[in-house]
N, CA, C and O atoms as a MOPAC input file, in Angstrom:
PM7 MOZYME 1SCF
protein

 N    311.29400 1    19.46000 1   249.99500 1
 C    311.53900 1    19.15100 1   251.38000 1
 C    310.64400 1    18.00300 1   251.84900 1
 O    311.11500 1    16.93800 1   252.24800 1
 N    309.17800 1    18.29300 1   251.77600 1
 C    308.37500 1    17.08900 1   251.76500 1
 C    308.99700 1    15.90300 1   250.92800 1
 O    308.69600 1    14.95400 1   251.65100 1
 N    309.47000 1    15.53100 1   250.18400 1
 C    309.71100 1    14.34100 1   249.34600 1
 C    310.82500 1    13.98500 1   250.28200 1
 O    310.66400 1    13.03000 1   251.04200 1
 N    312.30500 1    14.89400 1   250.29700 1
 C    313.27200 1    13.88800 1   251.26100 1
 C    312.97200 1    13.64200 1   252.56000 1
 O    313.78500 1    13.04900 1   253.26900 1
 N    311.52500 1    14.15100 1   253.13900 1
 C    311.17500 1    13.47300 1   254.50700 1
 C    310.90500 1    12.24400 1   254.22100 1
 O    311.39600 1    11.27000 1   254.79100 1
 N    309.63500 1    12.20700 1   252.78600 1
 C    309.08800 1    10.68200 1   252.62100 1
 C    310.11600 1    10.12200 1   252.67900 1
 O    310.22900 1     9.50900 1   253.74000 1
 N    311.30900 1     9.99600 1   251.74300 1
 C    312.15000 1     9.15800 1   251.06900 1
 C    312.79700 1     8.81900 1   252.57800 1
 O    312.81000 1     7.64700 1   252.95400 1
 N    313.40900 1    10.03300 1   253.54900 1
 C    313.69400 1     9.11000 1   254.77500 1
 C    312.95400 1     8.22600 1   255.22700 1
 O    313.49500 1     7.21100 1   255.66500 1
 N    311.54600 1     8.34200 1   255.25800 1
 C    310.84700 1     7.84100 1   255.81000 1
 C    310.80400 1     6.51400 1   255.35900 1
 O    310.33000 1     5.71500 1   256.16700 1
 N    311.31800 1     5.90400 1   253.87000 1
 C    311.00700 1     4.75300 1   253.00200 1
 C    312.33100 1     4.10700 1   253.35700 1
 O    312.41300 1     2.89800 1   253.57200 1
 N    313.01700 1     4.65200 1   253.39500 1
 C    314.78600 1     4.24600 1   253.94200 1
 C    314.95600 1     4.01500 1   254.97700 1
 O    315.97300 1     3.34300 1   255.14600 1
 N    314.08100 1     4.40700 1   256.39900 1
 C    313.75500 1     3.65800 1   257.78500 1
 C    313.36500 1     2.61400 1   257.23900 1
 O    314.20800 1     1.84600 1   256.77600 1
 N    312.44200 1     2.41500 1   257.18100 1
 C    311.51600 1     1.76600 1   256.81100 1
 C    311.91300 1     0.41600 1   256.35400 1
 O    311.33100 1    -0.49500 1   256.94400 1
 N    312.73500 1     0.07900 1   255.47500 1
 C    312.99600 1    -0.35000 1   254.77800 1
 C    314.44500 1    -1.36600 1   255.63400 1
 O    314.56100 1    -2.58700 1   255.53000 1
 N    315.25700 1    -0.57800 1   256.31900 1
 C    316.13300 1    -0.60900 1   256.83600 1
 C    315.60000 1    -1.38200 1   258.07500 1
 O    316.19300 1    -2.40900 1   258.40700 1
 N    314.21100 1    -0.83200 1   258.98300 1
 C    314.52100 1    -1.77900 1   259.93800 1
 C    313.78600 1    -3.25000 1   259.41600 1
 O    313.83300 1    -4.36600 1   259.93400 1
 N    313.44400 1    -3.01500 1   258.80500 1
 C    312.43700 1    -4.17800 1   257.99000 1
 C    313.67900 1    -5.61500 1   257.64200 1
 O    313.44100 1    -6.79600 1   257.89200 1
 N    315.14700 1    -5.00300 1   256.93900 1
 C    315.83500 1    -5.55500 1   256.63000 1
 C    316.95700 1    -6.31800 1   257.60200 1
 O    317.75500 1    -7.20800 1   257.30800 1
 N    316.61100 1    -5.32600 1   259.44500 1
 C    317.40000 1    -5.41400 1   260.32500 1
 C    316.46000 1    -6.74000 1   260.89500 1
 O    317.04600 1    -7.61300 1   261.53500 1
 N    315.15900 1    -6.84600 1   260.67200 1
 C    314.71300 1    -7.91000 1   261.31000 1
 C    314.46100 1    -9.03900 1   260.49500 1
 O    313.66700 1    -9.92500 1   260.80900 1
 N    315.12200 1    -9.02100 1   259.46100 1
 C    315.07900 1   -10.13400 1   258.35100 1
 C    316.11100 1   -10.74700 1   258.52400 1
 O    316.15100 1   -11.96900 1   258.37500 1
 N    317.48300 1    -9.80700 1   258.98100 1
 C    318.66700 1   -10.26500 1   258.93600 1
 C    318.55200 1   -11.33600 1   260.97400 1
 O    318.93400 1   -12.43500 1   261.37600 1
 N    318.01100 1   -10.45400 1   261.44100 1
 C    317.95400 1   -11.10100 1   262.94400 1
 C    317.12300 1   -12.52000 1   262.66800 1
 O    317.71200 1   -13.52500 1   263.06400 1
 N    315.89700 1   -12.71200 1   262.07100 1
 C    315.27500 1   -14.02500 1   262.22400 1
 C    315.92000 1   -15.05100 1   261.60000 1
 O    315.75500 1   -16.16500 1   262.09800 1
 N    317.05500 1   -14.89700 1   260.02300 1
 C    317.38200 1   -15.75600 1   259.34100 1
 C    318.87400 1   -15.66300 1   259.89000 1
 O    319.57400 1   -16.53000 1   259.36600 1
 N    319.33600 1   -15.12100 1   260.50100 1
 C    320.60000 1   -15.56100 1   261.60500 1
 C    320.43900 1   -16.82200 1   262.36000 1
 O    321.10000 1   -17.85900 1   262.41600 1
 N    319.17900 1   -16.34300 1   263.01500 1
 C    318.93600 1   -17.20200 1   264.21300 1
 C    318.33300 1   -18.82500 1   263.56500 1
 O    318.32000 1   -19.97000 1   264.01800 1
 N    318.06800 1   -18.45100 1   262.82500 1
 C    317.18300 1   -19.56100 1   262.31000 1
 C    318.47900 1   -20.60400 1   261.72000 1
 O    318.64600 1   -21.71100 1   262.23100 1
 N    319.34700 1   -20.10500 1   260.60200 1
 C    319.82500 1   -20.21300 1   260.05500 1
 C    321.51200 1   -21.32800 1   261.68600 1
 O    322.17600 1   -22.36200 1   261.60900 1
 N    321.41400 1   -20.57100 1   262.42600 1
 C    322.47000 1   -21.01300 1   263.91600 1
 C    321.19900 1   -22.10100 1   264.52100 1
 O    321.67000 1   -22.77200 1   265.43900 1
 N    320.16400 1   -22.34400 1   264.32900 1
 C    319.72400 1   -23.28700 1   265.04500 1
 C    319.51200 1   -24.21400 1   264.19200 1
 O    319.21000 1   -25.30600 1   264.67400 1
 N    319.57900 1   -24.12400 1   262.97500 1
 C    319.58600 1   -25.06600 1   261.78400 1
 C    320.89300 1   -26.30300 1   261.90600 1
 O    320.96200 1   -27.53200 1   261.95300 1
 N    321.82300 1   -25.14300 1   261.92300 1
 C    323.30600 1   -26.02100 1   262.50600 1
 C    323.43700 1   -26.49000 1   263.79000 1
 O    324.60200 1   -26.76400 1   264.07800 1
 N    322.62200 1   -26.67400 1   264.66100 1
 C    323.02100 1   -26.97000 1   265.93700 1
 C    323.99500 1   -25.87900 1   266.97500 1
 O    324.83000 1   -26.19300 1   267.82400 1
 N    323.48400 1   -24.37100 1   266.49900 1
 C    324.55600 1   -23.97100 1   267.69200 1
 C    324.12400 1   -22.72900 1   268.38500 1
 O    323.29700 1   -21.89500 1   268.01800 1
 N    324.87700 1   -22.77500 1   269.50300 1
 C    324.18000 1   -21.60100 1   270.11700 1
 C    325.06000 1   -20.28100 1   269.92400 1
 O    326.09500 1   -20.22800 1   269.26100 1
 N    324.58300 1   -19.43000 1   270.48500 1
 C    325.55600 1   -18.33600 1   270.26400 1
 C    326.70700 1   -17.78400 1   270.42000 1
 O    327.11300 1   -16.73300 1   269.92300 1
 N    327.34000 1   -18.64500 1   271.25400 1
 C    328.73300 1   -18.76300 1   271.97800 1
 C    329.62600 1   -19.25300 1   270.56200 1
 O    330.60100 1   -18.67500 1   270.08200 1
 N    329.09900 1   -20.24100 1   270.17400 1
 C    329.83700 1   -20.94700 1   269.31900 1
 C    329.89800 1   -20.14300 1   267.86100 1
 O    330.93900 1   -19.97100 1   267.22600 1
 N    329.11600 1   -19.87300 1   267.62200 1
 C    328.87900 1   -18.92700 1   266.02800 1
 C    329.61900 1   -17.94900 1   266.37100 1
 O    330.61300 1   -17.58500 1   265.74200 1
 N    329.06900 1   -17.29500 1   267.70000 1
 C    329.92100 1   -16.35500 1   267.28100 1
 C    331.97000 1   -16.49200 1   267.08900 1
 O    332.77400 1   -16.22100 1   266.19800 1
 N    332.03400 1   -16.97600 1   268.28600 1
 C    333.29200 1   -17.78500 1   268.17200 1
 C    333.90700 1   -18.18900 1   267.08900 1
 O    335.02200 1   -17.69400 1   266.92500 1
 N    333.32500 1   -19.35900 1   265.84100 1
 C    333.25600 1   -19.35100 1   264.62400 1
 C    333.86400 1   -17.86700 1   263.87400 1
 O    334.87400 1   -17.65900 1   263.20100 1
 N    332.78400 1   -17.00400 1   264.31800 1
 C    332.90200 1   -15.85500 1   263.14100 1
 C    333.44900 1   -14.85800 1   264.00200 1
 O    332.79400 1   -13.87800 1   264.35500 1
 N    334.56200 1   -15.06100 1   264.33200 1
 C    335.56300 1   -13.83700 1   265.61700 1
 C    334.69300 1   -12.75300 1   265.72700 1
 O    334.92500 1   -11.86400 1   264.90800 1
 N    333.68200 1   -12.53700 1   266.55600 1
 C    332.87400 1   -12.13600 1   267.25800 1
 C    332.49800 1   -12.45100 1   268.43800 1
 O    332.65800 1   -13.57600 1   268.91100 1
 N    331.91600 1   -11.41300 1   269.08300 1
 C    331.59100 1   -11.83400 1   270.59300 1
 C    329.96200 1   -12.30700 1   270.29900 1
 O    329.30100 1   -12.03400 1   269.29700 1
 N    329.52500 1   -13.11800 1   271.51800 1
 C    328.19000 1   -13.48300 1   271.97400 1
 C    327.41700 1   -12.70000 1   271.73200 1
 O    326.36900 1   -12.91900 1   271.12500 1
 N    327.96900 1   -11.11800 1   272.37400 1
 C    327.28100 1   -10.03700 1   272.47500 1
 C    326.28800 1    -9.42900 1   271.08400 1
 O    325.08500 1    -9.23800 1   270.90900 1
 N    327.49400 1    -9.26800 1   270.28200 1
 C    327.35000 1    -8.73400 1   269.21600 1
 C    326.28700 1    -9.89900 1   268.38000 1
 O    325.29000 1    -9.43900 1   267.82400 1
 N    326.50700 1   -11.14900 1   268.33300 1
 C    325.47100 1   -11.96200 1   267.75000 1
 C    323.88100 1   -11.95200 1   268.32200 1
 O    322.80800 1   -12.00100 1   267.71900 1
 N    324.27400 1   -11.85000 1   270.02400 1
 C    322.79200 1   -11.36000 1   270.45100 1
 C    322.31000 1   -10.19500 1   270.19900 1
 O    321.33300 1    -9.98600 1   270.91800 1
 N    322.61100 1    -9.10800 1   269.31800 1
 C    322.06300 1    -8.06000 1   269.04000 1
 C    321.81400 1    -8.34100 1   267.69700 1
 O    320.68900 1    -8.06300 1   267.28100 1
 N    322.69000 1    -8.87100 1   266.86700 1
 C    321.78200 1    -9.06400 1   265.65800 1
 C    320.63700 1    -9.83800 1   265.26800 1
 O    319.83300 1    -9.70100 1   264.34600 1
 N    320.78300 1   -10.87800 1   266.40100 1
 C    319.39000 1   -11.78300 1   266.80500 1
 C    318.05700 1   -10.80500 1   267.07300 1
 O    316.90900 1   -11.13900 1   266.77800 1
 N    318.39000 1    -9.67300 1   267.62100 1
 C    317.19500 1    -9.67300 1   268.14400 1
 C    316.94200 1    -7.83700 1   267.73600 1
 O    316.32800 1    -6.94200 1   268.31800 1
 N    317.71200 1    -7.88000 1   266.52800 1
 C    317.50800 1    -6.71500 1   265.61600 1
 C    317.65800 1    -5.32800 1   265.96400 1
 O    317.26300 1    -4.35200 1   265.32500 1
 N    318.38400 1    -5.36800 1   267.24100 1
 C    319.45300 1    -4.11900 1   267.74800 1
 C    320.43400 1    -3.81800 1   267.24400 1
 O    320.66600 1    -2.62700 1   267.45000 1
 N    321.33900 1    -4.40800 1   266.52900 1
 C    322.47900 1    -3.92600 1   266.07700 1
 C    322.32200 1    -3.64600 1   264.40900 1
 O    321.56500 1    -4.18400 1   263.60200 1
 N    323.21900 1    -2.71800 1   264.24400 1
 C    322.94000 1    -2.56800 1   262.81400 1
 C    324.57900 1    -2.99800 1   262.18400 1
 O    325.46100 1    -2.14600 1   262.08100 1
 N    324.75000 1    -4.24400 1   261.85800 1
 C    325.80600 1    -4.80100 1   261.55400 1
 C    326.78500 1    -4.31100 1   260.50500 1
 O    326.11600 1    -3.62600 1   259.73100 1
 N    328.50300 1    -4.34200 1   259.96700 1
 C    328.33600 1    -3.76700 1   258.16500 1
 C    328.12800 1    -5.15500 1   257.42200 1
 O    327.67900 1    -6.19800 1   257.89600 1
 N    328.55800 1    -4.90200 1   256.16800 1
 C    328.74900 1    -5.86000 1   255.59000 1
 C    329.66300 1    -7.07800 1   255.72000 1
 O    329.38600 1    -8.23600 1   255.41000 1
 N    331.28300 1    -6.41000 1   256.45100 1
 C    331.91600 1    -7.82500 1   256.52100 1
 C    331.38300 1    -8.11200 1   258.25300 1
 O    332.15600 1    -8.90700 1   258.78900 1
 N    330.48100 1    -7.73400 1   259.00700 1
 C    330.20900 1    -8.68200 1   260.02500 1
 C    329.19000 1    -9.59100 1   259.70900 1
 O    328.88500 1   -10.60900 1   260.33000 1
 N    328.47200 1    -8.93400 1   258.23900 1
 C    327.60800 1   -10.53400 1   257.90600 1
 C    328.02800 1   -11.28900 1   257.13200 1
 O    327.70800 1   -12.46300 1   256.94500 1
 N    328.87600 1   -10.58100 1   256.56200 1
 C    329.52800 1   -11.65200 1   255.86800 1
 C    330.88200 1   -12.70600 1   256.86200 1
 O    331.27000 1   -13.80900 1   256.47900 1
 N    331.08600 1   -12.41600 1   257.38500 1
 C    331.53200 1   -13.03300 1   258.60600 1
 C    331.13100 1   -14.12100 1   259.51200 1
 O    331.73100 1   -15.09900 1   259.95600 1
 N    329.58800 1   -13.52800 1   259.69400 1
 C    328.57400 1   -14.74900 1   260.21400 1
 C    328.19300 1   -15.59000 1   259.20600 1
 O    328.11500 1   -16.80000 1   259.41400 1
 N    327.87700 1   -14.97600 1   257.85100 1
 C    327.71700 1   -16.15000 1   257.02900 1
 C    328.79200 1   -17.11200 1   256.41900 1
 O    328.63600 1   -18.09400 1   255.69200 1
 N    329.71000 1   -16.65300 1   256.82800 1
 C    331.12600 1   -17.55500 1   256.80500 1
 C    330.68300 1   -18.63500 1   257.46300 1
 O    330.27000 1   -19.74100 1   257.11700 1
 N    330.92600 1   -17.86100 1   258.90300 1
 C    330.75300 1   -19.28000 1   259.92900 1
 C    329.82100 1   -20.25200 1   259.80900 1
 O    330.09800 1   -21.44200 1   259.95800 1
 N    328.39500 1   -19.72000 1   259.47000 1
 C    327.30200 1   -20.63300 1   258.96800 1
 C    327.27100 1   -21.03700 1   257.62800 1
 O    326.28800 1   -21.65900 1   257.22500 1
 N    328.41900 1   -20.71600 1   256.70500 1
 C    328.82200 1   -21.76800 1   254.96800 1
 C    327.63500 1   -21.69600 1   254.69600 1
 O    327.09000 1   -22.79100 1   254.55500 1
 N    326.78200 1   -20.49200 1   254.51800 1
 C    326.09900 1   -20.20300 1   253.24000 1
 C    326.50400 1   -18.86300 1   252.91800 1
 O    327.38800 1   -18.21400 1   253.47800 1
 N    325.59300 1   -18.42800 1   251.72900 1
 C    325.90200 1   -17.54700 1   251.16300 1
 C    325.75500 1   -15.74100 1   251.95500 1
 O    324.57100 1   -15.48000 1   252.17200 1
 N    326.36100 1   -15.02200 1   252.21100 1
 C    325.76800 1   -13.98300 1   252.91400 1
 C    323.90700 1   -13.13700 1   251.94800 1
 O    323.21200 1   -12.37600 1   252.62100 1
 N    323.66800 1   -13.34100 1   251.09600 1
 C    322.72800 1   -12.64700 1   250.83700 1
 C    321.63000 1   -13.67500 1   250.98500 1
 O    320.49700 1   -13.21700 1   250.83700 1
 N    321.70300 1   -14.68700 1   251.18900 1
 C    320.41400 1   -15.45500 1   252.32600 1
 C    319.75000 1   -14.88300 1   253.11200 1
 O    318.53900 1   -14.71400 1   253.25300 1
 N    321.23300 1   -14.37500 1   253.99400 1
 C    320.81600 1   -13.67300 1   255.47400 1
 C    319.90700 1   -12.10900 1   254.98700 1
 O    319.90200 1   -11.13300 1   255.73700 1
 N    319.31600 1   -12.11400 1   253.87100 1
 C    319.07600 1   -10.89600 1   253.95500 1
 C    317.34900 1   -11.10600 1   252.83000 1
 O    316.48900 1   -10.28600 1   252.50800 1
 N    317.52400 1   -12.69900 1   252.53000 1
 C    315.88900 1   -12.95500 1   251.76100 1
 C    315.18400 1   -12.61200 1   252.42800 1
 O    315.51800 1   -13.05100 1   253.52900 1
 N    313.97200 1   -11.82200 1   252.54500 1
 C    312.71100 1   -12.12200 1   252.73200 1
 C    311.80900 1   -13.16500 1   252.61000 1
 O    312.29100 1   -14.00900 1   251.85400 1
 N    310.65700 1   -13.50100 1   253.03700 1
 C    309.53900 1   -13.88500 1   252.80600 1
 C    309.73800 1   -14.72100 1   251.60500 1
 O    310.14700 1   -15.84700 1   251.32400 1
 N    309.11800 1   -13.33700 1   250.84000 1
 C    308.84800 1   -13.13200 1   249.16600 1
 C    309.93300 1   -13.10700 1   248.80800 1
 O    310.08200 1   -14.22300 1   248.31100 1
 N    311.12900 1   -12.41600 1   248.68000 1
 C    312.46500 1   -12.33600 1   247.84200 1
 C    312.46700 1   -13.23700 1   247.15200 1
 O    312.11300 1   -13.08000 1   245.98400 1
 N    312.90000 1   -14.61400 1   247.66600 1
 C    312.97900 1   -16.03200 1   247.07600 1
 C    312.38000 1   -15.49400 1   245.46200 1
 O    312.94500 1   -14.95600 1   244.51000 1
 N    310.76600 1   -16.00200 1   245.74600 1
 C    310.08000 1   -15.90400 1   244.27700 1
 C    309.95800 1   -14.40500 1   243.45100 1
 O    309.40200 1   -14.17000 1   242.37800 1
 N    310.59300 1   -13.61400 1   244.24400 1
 C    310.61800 1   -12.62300 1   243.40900 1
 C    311.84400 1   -12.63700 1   242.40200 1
 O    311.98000 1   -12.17000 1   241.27100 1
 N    312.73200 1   -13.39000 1   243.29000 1
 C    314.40400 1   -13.24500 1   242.35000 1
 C    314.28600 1   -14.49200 1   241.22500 1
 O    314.99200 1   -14.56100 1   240.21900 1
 N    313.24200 1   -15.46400 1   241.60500 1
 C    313.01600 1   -16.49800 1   240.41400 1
 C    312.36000 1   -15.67100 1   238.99300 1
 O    312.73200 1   -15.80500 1   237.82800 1
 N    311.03500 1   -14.60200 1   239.65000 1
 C    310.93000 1   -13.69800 1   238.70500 1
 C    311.37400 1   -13.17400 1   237.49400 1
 O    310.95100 1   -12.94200 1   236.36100 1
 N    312.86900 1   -13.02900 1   238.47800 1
 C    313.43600 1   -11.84400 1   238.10100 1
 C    314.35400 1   -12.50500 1   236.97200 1
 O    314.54900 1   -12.01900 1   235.85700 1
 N    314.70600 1   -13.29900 1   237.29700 1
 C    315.66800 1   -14.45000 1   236.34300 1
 C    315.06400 1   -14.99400 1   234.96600 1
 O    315.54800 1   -15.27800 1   233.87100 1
 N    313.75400 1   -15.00900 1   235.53800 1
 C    312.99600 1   -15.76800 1   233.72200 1
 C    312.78500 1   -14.69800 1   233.22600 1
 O    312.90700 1   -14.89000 1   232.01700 1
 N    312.38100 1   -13.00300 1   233.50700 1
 C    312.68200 1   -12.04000 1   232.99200 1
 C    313.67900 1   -11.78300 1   232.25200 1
 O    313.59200 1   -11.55700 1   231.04500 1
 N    314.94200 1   -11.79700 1   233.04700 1
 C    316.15200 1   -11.48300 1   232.33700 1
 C    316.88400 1   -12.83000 1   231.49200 1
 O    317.88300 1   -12.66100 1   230.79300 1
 N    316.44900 1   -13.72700 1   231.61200 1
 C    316.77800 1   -14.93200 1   230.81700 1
 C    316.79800 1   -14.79900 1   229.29500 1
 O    315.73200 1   -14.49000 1   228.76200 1
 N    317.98700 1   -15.01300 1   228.44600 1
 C    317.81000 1   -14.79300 1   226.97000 1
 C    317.02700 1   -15.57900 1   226.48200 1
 O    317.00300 1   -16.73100 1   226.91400 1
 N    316.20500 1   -15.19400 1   225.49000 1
 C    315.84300 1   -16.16900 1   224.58800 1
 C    315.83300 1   -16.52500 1   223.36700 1
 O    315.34000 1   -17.60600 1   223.04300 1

């Protein structure tokens, strides 16, 4: 019982961590292109609304609404979801698994 509290506890955790990764590299990612939120969202048949909540890490989006926004912004949807660190961790991860 103690363990599936932790494990919820690592799965919050984790989750809002990922909700505010996805909100800063949205935003970042719409001011990169020149646009405000009217327009992206517009772009990605969504309302304003709904883009201002993922901005600002209220909404908990699924997959095809980010993949949706990352339509509209023509990159890849799992951008919207690097971290920090990710980047050099997935370079890591590649010369690891690289044959030789």
């Amino acid at each position: 019982m103690a363990n599936d509290m932790q494990n919820d506890s690592s799965f919050s955790s984790v989750h809002e961590r990922l909700k505010a990764t996805l909100a800063r590299n949205v935003m970042l990612a719409r001011r990169a292109k020149f646009l405000n939120q009217g327009e992206l969202a517009e772009r990605a048949n969504h309302t304003r609304q709904t883009l201002a909540e993922i901005e600002t890490g209220v909404a908990d989006p699924s997959l095809s609404t980010i993949v949706d926004f990352a339509n509209a912004l023509n990159i890849n949807p799992f951008m919207l979801l690097l971290g920090d660190g990710d980047f050099s961790l997935l370079v890591e991860m590649s010369e690891e698994l690289r044959v030789k």
